[in-house]
C-alpha positions as a printed Julia matrix, in Angstrom:
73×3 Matrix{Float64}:
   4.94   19.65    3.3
   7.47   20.06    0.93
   8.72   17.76   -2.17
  12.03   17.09    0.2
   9.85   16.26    3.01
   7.27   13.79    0.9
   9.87   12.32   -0.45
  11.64   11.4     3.17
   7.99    9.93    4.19
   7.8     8.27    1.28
  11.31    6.13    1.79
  10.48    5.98    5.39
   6.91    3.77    3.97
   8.65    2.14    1.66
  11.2     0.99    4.21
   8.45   -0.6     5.71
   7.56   -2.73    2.49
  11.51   -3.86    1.75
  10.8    -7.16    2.26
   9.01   -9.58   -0.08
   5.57  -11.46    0.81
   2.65  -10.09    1.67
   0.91   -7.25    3.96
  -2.77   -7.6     5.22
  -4.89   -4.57    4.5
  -5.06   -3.58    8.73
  -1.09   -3.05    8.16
  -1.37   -0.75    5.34
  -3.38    1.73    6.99
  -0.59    3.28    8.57
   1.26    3.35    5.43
  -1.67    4.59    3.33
  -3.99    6.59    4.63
  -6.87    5.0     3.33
 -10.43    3.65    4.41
 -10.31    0.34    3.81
 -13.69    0.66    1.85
 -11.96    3.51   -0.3
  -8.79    0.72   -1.01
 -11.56   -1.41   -1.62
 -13.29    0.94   -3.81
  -9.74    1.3    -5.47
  -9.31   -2.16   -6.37
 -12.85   -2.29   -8.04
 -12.15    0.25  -10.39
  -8.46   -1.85  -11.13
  -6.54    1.44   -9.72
  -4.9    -0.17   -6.78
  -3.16   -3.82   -6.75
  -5.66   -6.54   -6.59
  -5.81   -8.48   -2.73
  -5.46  -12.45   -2.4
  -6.84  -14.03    0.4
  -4.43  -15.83    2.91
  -6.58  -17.63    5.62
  -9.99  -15.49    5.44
  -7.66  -12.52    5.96
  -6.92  -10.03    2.82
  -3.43   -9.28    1.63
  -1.48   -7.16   -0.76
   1.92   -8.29   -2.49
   4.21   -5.71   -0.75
   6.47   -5.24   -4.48
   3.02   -4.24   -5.84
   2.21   -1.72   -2.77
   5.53   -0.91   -3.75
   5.34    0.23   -6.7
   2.24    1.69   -6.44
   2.81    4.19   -3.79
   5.94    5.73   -6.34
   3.37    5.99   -9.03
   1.51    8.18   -6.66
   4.68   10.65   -6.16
């Protein structure tokens, strides 16, 4: 894949995450393709945004999923 390509992919995911609110970590997986134990893992080591809980289900701030997926690029 190349840089053009990524790019398009990456707009298409972020698309996804326009809105404000929150995402719960089974949504994401399409978006990142992650383990949830690796995100997990992530979030230990303070390298991917921090959860909060929302009914006994986990959930990410979609502006910080946001901006972490362009400090991937």
């Amino acid at each position: 894949m190349d840089h053009c390509e990524a790019r398009t992919q990456l707009n298409r995911k972020e698309a996804l995450l326009e809105d404000e609110g929150f995402i719960l970590l089974t949504e994401l997986r399409p978006l990142i393709p992650l383990h949830p134990q690796h995100i997990r893992k992530l979030v230990r080591r303070g390298q991917f945004p921090a959860p909060v809980r929302i009914g006994g289900r986990t959930a990410f701030r979609r502006r910080e999923i946001r901006e972490w997926m362009r400090q991937q690029e």
